[in-house]
N, C-alpha and C positions, 0 to 999 in steps of 0.2 A: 425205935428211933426213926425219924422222919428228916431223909436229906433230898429236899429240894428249894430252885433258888423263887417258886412261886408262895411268896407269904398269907396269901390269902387261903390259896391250896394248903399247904400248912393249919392255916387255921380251923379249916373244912374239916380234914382228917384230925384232925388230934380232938376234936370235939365228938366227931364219930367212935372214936377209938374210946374216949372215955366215956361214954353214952354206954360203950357195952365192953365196961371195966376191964379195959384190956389200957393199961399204965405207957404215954409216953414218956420215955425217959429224959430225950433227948430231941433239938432238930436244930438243923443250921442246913444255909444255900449254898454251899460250899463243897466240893468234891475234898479236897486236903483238908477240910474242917469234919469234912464226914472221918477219913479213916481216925483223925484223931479224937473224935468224940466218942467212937468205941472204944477206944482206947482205956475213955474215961468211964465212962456208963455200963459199958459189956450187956448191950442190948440183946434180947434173942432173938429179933426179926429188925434188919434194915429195910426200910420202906425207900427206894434209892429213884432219882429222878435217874438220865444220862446225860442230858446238857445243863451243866451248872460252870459256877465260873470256880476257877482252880483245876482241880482233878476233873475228867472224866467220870461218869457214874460208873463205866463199864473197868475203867482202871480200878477207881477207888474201891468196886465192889473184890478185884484179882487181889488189893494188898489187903484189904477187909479178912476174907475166908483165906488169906495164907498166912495171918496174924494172928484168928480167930475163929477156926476150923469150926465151934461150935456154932457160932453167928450167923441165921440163915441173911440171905437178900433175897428181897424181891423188889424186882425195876419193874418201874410207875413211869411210863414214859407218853409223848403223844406222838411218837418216831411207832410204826407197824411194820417194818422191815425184814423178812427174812435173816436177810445179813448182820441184822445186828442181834437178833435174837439171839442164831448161833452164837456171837460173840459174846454173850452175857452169858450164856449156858455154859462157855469154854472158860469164862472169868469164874465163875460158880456161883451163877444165881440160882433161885430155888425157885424161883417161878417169876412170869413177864407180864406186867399186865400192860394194857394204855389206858390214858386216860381219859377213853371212852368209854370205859366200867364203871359200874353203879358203886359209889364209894360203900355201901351194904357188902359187891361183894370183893372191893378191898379187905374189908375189916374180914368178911371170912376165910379168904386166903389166908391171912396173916392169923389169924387163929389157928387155923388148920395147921402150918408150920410148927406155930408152937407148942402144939399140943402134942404131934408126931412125927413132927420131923420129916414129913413126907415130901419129897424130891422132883417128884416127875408128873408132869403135865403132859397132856396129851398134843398141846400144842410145840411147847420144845422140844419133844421128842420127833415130831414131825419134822420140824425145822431141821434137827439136826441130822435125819435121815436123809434129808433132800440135800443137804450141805457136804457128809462128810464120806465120801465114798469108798474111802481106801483105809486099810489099817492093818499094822501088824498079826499074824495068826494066834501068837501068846501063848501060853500055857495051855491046857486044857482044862474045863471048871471039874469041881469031883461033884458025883449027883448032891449031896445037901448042900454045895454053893449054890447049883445049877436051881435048887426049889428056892432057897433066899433071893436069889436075882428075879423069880419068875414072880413070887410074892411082893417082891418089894416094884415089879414094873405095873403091880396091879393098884398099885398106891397104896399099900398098908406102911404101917409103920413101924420099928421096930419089935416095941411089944405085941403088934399083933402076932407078925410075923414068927416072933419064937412062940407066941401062943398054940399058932397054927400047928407047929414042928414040932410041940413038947420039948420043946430046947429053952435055954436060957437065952436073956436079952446080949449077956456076954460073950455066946455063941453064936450068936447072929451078929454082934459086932466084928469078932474076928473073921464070921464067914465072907463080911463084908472087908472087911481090909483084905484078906485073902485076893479076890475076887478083882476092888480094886488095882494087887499088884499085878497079875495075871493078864486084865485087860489093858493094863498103861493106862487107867482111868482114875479120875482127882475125886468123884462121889456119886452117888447112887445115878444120879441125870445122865450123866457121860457111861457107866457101865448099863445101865439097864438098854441106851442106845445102842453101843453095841454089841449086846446078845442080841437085841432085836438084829442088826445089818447081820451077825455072826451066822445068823440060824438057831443060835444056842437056845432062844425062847422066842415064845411069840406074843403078840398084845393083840387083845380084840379094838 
């Protein structure tokens, strides 16, 4: 689904997106037209501008993924800000792009979500390192969280992940909810950050 308020941009991506059979379901310029058009459609990737009129893209993507936890975003923005990045990451985007990326590799970000669900960029990771310095100690992870959180900061994705472990995909989910409640983290972006700040892993 494609919510931004530039119709031409619009026209651009959605012709790309069907170019390489990847189905828009949905688009509208509208922040409050965005949350309720998942509502309607139940899109697997929001393609999300941040300034539209109504909503916020950074709000509409917080009531999006708390409506529709499976529904990734990715903000499509021409704003390159540190500051807002974190804030999109903290909304629960799944990755940022601007719109000075080659719409080729819009379409593959948004492929890649949907394929695996993969969460972390090396960019918002970055950001949110420089952003968020302090944080509760939490639980302590048990070692097969601690390999789930280290695979999944490598960008695998689920299945590969329990491939990797000889575990099930159901076992890596709950390692991941685990992990989740542990760190005070809402998905993979915000906990693989801080095992990164924690020491608990490291990322090349």
């Amino acid at each position: 689904m494609i919510a931004d308020d530039h119709s031409s941009l619009r026209d651009l991506l959605r012709v790309a997106f069907e170019l390489a059979d990847i189905a828009v379901v949905g688009e509208t310029g509208n922040g409050d037209d965005a949350v309720t058009l998942v509502d309607e459609v139940d899109p697997d990737v929001v393609l999300m501008d941040v300034t539209m009129p109504g909503l916020d893209g950074i709000t509409a993507t917080r009531m999006i993924r708390d409506r529709h936890p499976g529904t990734l975003v990715v903000i499509l923005t021409m704003h390159d800000d540190t500051a807002l990045v974190v804030n999109a990451v903290r909304a629960g985007a799944a990755a940022y792009l601007t719109k000075g990326y080659d719409v080729e590799e819009v379409v593959q970000t948004v492929r890649a979500l949907a394929e695996d669900g993969t969460l972390l960029s090396p960019q918002l990771a970055a950001s949110m390192l420089h952003e968020m310095a302090s944080a509760s100690d939490g639980a302590a992870l048990t070692e097969p969280e601690t390999d789930v959180l280290r695979l999944t900061a490598a960008s695998h994705g689920t299945g590969e992940v329990a491939a990797r472990l000889d575990v099930s995909v159901r076992t890596v989910r709950n390692h991941l909810s685990s992990i989740y409640r542990k760190l005070d983290d809402q998905d993979r972006t915000e906990a693989v950050v801080t095992g990164v700040r924690r020491g608990i892993i490291a990322v090349s």
